[in-house]
N, C-alpha and C positions, 0 to 999 in steps of 0.2 A: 230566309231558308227555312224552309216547314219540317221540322222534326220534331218528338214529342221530346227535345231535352234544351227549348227555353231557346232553340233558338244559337244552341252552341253546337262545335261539330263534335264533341266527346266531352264524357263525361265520370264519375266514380258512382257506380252502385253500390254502396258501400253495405246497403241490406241484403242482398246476396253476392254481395264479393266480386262483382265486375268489372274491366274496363269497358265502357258501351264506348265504340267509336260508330263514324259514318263512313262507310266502304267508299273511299273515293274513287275506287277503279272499275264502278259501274254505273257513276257520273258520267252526264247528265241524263240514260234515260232510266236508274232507276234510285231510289233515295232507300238507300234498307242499312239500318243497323244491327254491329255486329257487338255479340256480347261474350269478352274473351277470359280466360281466367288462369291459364294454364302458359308458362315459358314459351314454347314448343308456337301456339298458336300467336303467341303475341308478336316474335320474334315473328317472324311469315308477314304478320301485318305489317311489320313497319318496312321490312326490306323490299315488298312487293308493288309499296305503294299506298297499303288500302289508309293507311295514316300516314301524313309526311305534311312538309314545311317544317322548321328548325322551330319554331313554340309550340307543335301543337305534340311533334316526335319528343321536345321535352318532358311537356304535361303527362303524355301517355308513356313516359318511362318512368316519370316518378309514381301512379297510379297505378303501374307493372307490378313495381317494385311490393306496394302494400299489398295487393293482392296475392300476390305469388309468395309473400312472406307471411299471409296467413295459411297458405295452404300446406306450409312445409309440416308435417307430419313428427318430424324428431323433438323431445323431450329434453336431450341434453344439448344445452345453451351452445357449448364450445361445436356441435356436429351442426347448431342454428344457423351460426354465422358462417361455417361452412359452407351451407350447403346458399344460406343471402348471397356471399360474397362469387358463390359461382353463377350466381342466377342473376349478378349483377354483369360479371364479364362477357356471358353468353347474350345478352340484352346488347350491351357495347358491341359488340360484333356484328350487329344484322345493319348496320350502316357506318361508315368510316368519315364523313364529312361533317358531319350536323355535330357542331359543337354543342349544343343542347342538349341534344342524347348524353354525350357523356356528365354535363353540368349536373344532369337532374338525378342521374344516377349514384354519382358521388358524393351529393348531398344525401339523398335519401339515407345511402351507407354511413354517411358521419352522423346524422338523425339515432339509427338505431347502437352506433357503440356509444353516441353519446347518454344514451341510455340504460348500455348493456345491464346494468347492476338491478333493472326491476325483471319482471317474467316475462318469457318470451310471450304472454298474451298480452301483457301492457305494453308491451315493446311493439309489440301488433298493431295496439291502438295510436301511439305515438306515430308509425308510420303513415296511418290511415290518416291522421289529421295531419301530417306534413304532405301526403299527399293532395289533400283539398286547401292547403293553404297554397300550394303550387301553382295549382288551378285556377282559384281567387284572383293570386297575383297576375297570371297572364294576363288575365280582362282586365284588369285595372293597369298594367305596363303598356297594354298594347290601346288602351284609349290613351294615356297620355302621348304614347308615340305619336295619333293622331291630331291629338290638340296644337305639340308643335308643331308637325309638319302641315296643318291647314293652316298655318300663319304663312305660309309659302305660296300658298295657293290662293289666288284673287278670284272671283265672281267669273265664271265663263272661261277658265281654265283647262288649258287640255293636255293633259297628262299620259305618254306612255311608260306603260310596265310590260313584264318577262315574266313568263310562270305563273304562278300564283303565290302568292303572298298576302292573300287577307284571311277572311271567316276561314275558310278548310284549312288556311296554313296553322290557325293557333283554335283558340278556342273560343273567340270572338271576332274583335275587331281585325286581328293582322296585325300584320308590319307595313307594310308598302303601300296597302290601301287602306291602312286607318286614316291617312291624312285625306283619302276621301273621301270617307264616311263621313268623319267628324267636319269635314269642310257643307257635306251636305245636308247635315243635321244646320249648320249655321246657315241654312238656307241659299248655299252656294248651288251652282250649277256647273259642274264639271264633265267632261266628255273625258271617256277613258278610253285610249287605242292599246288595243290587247294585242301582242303576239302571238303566234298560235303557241308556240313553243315545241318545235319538235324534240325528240320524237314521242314525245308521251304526251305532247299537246295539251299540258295543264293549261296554257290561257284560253284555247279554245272552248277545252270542257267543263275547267273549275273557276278560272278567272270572271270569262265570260257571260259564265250560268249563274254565281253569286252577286254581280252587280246588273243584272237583268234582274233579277229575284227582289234585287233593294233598290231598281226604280231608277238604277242612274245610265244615262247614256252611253252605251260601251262600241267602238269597232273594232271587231278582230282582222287584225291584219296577216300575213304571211310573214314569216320574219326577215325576211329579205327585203320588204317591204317600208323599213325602219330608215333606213337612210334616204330611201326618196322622200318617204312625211318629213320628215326632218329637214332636207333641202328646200320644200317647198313652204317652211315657217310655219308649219301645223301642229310643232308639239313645243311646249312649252317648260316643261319640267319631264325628265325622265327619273322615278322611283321604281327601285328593285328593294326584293329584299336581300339579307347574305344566311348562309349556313356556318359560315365561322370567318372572324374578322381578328386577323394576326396583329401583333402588339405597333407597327408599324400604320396599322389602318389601311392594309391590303385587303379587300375582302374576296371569298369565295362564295359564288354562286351559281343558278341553275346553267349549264351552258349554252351560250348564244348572250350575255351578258357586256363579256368584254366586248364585245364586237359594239354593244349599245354606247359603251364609254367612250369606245375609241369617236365613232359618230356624233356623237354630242360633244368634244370637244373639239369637235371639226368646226362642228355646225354655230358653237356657243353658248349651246341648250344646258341646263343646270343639269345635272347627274347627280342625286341622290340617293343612298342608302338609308335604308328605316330596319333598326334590328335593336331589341332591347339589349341591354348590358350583359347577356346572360349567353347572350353568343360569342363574345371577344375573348379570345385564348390569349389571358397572358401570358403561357408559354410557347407559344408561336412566334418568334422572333419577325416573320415576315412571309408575305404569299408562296414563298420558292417550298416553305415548311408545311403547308397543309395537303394534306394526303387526298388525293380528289379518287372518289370513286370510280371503276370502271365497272359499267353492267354490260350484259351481254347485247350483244349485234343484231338478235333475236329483234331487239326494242324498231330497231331501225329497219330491219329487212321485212317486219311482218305484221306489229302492233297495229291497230288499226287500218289494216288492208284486207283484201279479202285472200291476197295472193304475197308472195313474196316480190316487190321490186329489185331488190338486189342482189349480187352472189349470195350465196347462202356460207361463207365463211369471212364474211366480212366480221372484222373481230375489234373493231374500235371504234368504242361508245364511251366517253367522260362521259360523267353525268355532272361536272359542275366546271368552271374555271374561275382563275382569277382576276377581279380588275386592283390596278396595281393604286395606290394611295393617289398618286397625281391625277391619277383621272376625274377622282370622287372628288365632286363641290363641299359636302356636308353630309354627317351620319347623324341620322334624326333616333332621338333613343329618346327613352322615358324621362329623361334629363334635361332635355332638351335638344337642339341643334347645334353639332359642333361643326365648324367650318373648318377645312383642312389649309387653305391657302391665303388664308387673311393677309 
């Protein structure tokens, strides 16, 4: 992916106090980064899309957080954390499923009182380096995520995925398609069948465009199109990634997902999950608990058309679901592969 930031899709400008992200909602035809600073503008980013995938909405919340905590203006400490702790909950608000968002945010928050007793400038800086140690960690959690899951994947493997889940989802490798990457660094050859993913067609435009970009064979398919490959012995492992995975091993994600699980254990196809540790809500007893977003109808009736195909009050759009634990073979993390049905 050619950006001038190495090769990642976001980053910390820390010499002028930036979030640099890559506007993914003008993928694939145009690559332009945005450099944001301000609540107001960040919040807009993440709710609309222009940053998304559960590691990458982490990253750019903890990175939020430093930046928008150097720019708070007040003197007295006790009106600081005030004013942190409202620019934390406002932040939480612009998306309700991406367990991630909230993780990075709470940390960030425990970061700065666990410091509160120096100045709010070193407490500035304290943020900024827990922000880039955030960062760091992605690319190093989301290559190990890779390392296991390419033990799953032999020589001429053909792998479907949902959405996007690799480089745009995090800040490098991914979740669902590190085991790609890293299978194709080991000089594998893998064929990837992409779903388009309606209605915002992340595999169409972000899936599709990033493993064209790194060289590896990809089909974008229709997503109705999942159970006939499937029938006819074409797909061989199905990985997704999740946005939040309930203490049961329910996970939540892009929707059109469950319908994958259900199909693969029709078919006998592996179904795996790839999401580092940093998505799993241990206060989520189980999939019935996580709050699935609903966006507007707008996405389905108009996004990528030149016209409206549908009523124009059509008013139900999830934008994620659940696959319930039985479905999922193994949730591949930085830890390794745990197998749910031994």
């Amino acid at each position: 992916m050619i950006t001038d930031l190495n090769g990642a899709t976001l980053a910390f400008d820390r010499t002028d106090n930036h979030l640099v992200i890559l506007d993914q909602t003008l993928l694939p035809k145009e690559v332009k980064l945005l450099h944001l600073s301000v609540p107001d503008e960040i919040f807009e980013a993440i709710s609309v899309l222009r940053v998304r995938g559960a590691p990458a909405i982490g990253v750019a919340a903890a990175i939020a957080m430093a930046v928008c905590a150097k720019n708070i203006k007040m003197q007295d400490k006790q009106e600081y954390f005030t004013r942190l702790e409202s620019i934390k909950e406002y932040l939480a608000s612009s998306r309700p499923t991406a367990q991630n968002l909230f993780w990075a945010l709470e940390r960030m928050m425990a970061t700065a009182r666990q410091v509160e007793y120096l100045s709010i400038s070193q407490i500035n800086e304290r943020l900024a380096d827990e922000a880039e140690l955030v960062l760091n960690e992605d690319i190093a959690v989301c290559r190990r995520i890779g390392g296991h899951g390419a033990m799953l994947l032999g020589d001429g493997a053909c792998v479907l995925t949902h959405c996007n889940a690799g480089r745009l989802a995090a800040v490098k490798y991914g979740t669902a398609l590190a085991p790609v990457y890293v299978a194709a660094e080991q000089g594998k050859k893998i064929h990837v069948y992409v779903d388009e993913t309606r209605p915002l067609l992340q595999g169409a435009r972000l899936t599709a465009y990033e493993l064209a970009d790194a060289g590896i064979k990809t089909t974008v398919i229709c997503d109705n199109m999942a159970g006939s490959l499937m029938a006819a012995g074409k797909v061989d492992a199905v990985i997704t990634g999740a946005d939040r995975i309930a203490k049961n091993f329910d996970a939540a994600n892009k929707i059109g997902t469950l319908q994958l699980a259900v199909m693969a254990k029709h078919f006998g196809v592996p179904f795996y999950i790839a999401a580092p540790k940093s998505t799993f809500d241990p206060d989520c007893a189980s999939g019935n608990d996580i709050v699935i977003e609903m966006r507007s109808g707008s996405e389905i009736a108009g996004v990528w058309r030149e016209s409206a195909a549908v009523p124009p009050d059509f008013d139900y759009n999830p934008a994620f679901d659940v696959t319930p634990a039985a479905l999922i073979s193994a949730i591949i993390t930085e830890e390794g592969v745990h197998y749910l049905h031994e």
